[in-house]
N, C-alpha and C positions, 0 to 999 in steps of 0.2 A: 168267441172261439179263437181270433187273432190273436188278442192279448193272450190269451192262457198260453198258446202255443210260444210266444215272444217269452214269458215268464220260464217254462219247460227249456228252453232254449239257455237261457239266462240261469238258470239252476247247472247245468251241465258244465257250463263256464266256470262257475264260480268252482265247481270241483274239480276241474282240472287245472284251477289257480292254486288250490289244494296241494294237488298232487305235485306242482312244481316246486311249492315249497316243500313238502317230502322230500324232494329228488335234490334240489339247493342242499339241504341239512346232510344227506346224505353223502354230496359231492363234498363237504366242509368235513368230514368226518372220512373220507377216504384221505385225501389231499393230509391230513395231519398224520394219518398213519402211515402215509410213504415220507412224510417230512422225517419221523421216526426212525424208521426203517435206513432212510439216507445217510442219517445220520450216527448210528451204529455200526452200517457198512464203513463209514468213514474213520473212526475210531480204531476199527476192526485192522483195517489196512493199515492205519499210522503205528501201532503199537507191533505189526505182526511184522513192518518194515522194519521199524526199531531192533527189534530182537535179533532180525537177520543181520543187519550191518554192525551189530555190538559184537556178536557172534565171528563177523570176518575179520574183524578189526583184532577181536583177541588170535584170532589165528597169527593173524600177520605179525603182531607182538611176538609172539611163542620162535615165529621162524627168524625176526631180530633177531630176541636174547640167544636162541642156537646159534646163527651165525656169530655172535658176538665172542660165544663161551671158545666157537672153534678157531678163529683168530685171537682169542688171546694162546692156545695152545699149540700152533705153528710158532708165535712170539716166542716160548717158552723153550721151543724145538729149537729158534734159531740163535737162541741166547746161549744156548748149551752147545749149539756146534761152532758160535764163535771163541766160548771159552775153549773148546780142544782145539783151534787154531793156534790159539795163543798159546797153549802147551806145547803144541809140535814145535812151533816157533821157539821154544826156548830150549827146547831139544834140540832142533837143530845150531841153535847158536851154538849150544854146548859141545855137539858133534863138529861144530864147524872149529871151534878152541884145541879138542881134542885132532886136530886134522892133521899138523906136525908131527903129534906122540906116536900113531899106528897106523900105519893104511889099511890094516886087517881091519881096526876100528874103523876108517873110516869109509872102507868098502860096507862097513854093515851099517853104519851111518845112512849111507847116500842110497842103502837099501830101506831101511827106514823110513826115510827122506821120500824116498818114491812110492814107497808105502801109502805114509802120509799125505803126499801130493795126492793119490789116487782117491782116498778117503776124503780129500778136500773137495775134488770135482764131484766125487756124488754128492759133497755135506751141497754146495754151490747149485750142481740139479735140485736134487732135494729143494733149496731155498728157491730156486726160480719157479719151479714149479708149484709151492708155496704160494711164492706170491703172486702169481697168475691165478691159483686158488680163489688168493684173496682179493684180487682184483675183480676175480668175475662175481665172487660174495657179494663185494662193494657197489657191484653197479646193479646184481640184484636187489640189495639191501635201498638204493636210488632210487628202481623201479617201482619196489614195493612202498615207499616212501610216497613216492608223486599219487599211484594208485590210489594210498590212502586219505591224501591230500584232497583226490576228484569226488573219493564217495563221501570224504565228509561234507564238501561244498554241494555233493547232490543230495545228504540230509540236510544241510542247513537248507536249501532251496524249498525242499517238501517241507522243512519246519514252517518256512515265512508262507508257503502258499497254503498250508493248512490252518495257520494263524488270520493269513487274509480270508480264507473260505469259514472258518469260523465266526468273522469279525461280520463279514456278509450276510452269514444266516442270523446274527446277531440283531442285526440292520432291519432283517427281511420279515422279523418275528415283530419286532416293533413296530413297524407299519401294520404286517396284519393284527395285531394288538390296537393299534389305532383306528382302522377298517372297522374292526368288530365292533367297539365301542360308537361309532358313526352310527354306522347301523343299526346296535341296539338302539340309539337315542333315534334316529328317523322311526325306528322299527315304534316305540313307542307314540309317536308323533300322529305317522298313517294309523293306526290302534284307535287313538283321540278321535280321530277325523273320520276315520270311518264308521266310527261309532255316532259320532253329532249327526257325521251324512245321512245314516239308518233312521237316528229319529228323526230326521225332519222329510225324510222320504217316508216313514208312519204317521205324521202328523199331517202330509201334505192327502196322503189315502183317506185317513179319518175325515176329515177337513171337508172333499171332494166327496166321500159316504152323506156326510150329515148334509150336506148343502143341498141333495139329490140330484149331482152332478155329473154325465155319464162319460167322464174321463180318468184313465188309467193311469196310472205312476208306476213308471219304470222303477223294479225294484232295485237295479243296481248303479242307476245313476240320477233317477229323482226326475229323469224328462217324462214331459206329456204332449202327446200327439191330441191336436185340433183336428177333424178332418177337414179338408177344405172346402168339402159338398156341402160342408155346414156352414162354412165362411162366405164363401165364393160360388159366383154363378161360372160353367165352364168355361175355361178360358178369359175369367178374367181379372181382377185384380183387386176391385173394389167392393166391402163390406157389404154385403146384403143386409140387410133388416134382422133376419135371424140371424146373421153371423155378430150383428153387433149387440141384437140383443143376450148370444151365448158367452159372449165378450163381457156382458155388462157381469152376468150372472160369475163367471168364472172367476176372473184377474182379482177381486177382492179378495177371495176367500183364500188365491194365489198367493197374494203378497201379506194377507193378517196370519201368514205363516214364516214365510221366508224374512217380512219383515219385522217379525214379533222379537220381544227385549231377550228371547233366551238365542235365537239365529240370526239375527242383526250384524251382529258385529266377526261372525263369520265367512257373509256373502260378499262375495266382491265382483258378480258379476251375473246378469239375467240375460239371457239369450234369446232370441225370438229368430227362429229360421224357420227358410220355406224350404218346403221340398215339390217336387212333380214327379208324376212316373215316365219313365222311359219312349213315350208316343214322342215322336219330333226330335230336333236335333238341339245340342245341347245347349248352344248358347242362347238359343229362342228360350229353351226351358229355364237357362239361369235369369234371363231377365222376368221372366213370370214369377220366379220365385223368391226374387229381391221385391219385387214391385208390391206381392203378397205377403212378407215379413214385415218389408216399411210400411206397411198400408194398416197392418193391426199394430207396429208400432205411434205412426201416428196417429192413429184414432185415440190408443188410450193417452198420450202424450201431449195431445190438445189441450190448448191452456182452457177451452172451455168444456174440456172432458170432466163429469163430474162423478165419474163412476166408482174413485178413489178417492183419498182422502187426500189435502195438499199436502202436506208432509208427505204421504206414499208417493206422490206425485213428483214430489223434489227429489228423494232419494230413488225412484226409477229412472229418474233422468240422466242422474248419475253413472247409474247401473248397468241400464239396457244396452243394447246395440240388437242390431238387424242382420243379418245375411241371408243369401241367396243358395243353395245346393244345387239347383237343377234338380238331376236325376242319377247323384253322383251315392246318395244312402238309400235305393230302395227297399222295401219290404219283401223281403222274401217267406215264402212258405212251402219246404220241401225243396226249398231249391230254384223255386218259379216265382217271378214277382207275381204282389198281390197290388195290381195297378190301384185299384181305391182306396188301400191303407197308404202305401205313396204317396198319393198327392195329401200332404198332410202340412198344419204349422204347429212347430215342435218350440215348447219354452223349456230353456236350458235354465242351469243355473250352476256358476262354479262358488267355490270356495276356497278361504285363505292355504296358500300355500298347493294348490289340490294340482298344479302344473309339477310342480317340484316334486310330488309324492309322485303324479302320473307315471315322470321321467324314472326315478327309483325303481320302481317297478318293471319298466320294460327294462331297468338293467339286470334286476335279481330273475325275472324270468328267462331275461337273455342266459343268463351264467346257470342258470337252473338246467337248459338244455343242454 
């Protein structure tokens, strides 16, 4: 009934491993359509920028060639009142020749004369005020000059930074181009492995079926709980009679699996831990729990242990290790330990690479949330 409930348990996990890959694919699938989106905003802007400043820039041209067209037409004004200067001026010479022959001439002369003078001071207003006109044109024409000068260097500016910010997302696409490709290859990798792991966590079921062996195999990581009421007398540490004879029965049919020519070259690692429940304090319990992992390690690991084969014997050697838990993994059911499944000794077993996938994993379900 434990085991069923550990297995129920273990089914529930594995679907909400599911689900996080759901919710990963979907976060990879949102994140691309705002990359979209940013980047059409961006476009959006630089083009609708363009437009406006080509736009003020013909303005400003338009109000040059005006100004231009109305200083050459003062030019024109002022060229035409130099030339009537130059006639008066030769009028007057002529009046001034004639000045001996008539006074009547040259009372009308010197009426002329003043005439003339008078038409000169306006032609003179006239020109000053011209060219104060055209002075204030010119330092318009300055202003609008520089102004145009600033917005061009604030498009060149938005050119180079939208040239950098293109060059970035450039950058930023080919790393996640490179990410994806990583990850399909691990993606394919954990697929392999998880797949080898399944059968030989059905081979290790089968195995433990046929032998009429009453131990369980975690379906999701290939561990089996020994109880220790079967190993060990309470509180203590050394192999009872039936623990070493469920020992003798068990560890073979263990390792003519793990050890077999198609998972061989797989395992890189057998685990032997103790555990205790929760009664007493912890480091009492860690030492019962080392004491009873090395304890069923060294029994099978005895040069005169004959329960394996030498070869299995050489490569366990290799293989195994011991640890202690305490009372750090208990068995819970509903929530409440289940102190007799606790005290238990559990044989582990990794596989090539199966750290590296572990680690992958806590990161895609990290990012999955």
């Amino acid at each position: 009934m434990r085991i069923r409930k550990s297995m129920s348990r273990t089914h529930r996990r594995g679907k909400a491993d599911g689900a996080n890959w759901l919710s990963f694919s979907d976060l990879m699938s949102s994140l691309l359509l705002i990359f979209i989106l940013i980047m059409f905003y961006i476009m959006y802007q630089y083009f609708d920028m363009y437009e406006i400043n080509m736009a003020e820039i013909a303005r400003q041209q338009y109000d040059l060639d005006q100004a231009n067209a109305d200083l050459t037409e003062q030019t024109e004004k002022l060229t035409a009142a130099q030339t009537q200067m130059v006639a008066q001026q030769i009028r007057l010479n002529a009046a001034q020749k004639d000045l001996d022959d008539a006074e009547s001439i040259l009372a009308q002369q010197q009426r002329d004369l003043a005439t003339a003078q008078t038409l000169l001071d306006e032609k003179e207003r006239e020109i000053a005020s011209q060219k104060s006109a055209l002075d204030t044109l010119s330092a318009q024409l300055s202003s609008q000059q520089t102004q145009l000068d600033e917005k061009q260097k604030t498009v060149d500016a938005q050119q180079i930074r939208l040239d950098e910010q293109q060059q970035t997302m450039i950058q930023q696409q080919t790393r996640l181009d490179e990410q994806q490709l990583t990850l399909e290859q691990q993606q394919v990798q954990i697929e392999q492995l998880v797949g080898l792991k399944t059968r030989i966590i059905t081979s290790l079921s089968e195995a433990l079926r046929a032998a009429n062996i009453s131990a369980q195999v975690d379906p999701t990581n290939g561990s089996i709980a020994l109880e220790s009421d079967v190993l060990f007398a309470t509180n203590k540490f050394d192999l009872t009679e039936q623990g070493q004879y469920f020992v003798d029965r068990f560890l073979p049919v263990y390792l003519n699996v793990l050890l077999s020519e198609d998972y061989r070259p797989y395992v890189t690692e057998i685990i032997i831990e103790g555990h205790t429940d929760s009664d007493g304090d912890y480091i009492t319990n860690l030492k019962l729990s080392q004491q009873r992992a090395l304890a069923v390690a060294s029994y099978v690991l005895a040069d005169d242990y004959n329960g394996i084969s030498r070869e299995q014997k050489r490569v366990l050697r290799r293989l195994a290790t011991a640890n202690g838990r305490s009372w750090s993994d208990p068995v819970l059911v509903n929530g409440v330990e289940d102190k007799d499944a606790s005290r238990r000794v559990v044989f582990k077993f990794r596989m090539t690479d199966e750290q590296m996938i572990q680690q992958l994993k806590n990161i895609l379900e990290n990012e999955g949330e």
